[in-house]
N, C-alpha and C positions, 0 to 999 in steps of 0.2 A: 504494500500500500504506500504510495508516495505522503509525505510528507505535508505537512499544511497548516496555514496560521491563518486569524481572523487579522485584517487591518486593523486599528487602532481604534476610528471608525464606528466600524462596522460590527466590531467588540462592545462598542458603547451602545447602540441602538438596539446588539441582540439583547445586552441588559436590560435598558429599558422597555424594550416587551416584552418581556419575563415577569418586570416588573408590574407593568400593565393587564398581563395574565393573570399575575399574583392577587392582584385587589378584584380579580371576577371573581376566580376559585382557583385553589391550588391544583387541581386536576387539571384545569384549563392550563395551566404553567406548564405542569409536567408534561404534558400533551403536546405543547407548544415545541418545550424542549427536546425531545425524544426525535419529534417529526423532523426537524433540524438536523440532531445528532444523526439520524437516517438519512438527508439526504446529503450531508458532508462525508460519512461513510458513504457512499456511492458514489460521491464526486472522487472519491481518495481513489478506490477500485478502477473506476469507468471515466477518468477525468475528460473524455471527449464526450461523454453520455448527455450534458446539460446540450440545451437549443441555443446556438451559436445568439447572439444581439448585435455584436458589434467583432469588429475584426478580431478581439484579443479578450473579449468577454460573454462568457457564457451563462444559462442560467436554469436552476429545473426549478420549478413550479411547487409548491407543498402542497398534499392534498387534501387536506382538512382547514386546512388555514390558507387565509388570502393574501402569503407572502411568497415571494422567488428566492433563494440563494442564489446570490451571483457572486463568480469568481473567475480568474485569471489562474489558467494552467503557465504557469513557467518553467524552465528546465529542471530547478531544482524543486520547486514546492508547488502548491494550490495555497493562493491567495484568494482569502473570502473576502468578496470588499463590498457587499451590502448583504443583509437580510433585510428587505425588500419590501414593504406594505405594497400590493396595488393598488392602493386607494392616493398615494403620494405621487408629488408631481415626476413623472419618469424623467430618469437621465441626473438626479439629486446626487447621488452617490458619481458620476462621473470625474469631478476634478481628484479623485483618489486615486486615480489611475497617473496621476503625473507622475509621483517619483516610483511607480513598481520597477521591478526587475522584470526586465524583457526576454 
């Protein structure tokens, strides 16, 4: 399994919808989290498996919740650089992509 980190980011927002889950119900958390950790494990395994977006950024969809992981396969690692609301204006998370490793 290749290797993989969340941006800075991208770290911060998955927190805060954790957190956001947390004040509905803690099952809604867990639930949130899990589905997550499920499709970063799948991005680790299958890292071309997400639907290309953009030349250098790809993304799989969660299926119980109405967010995307998106991330940047680079030679060494999987770069997460959004968890992703649909409901948010697309393309937010883009100036993150400036200083990645290519």
């Amino acid at each position: 399994m290749k290797a993989y980190r969340f941006h800075e980011e991208a770290d911060q927002e998955f927190q805060e919808h954790i957190g956001y889950y947390l004040g509905q119900s803690r099952s809604a958390a867990e639930r949130f989290v899990i589905e997550v950790a499920t499709a970063v494990r799948g991005i680790r395994e299958y890292p071309e498996s997400g639907s290309p977006i953009s030349r250098r950024v790809r993304q799989v969809v969660l299926n119980d919740f109405r967010f995307s992981v998106l991330y940047v396969d680079t030679p060494a690692e999987i770069i997460i650089v959004a968890v992703a609301p649909h409901r948010r204006r697309p393309g937010y998370w883009r100036k993150r992509l400036r200083n990645l490793s290519r």
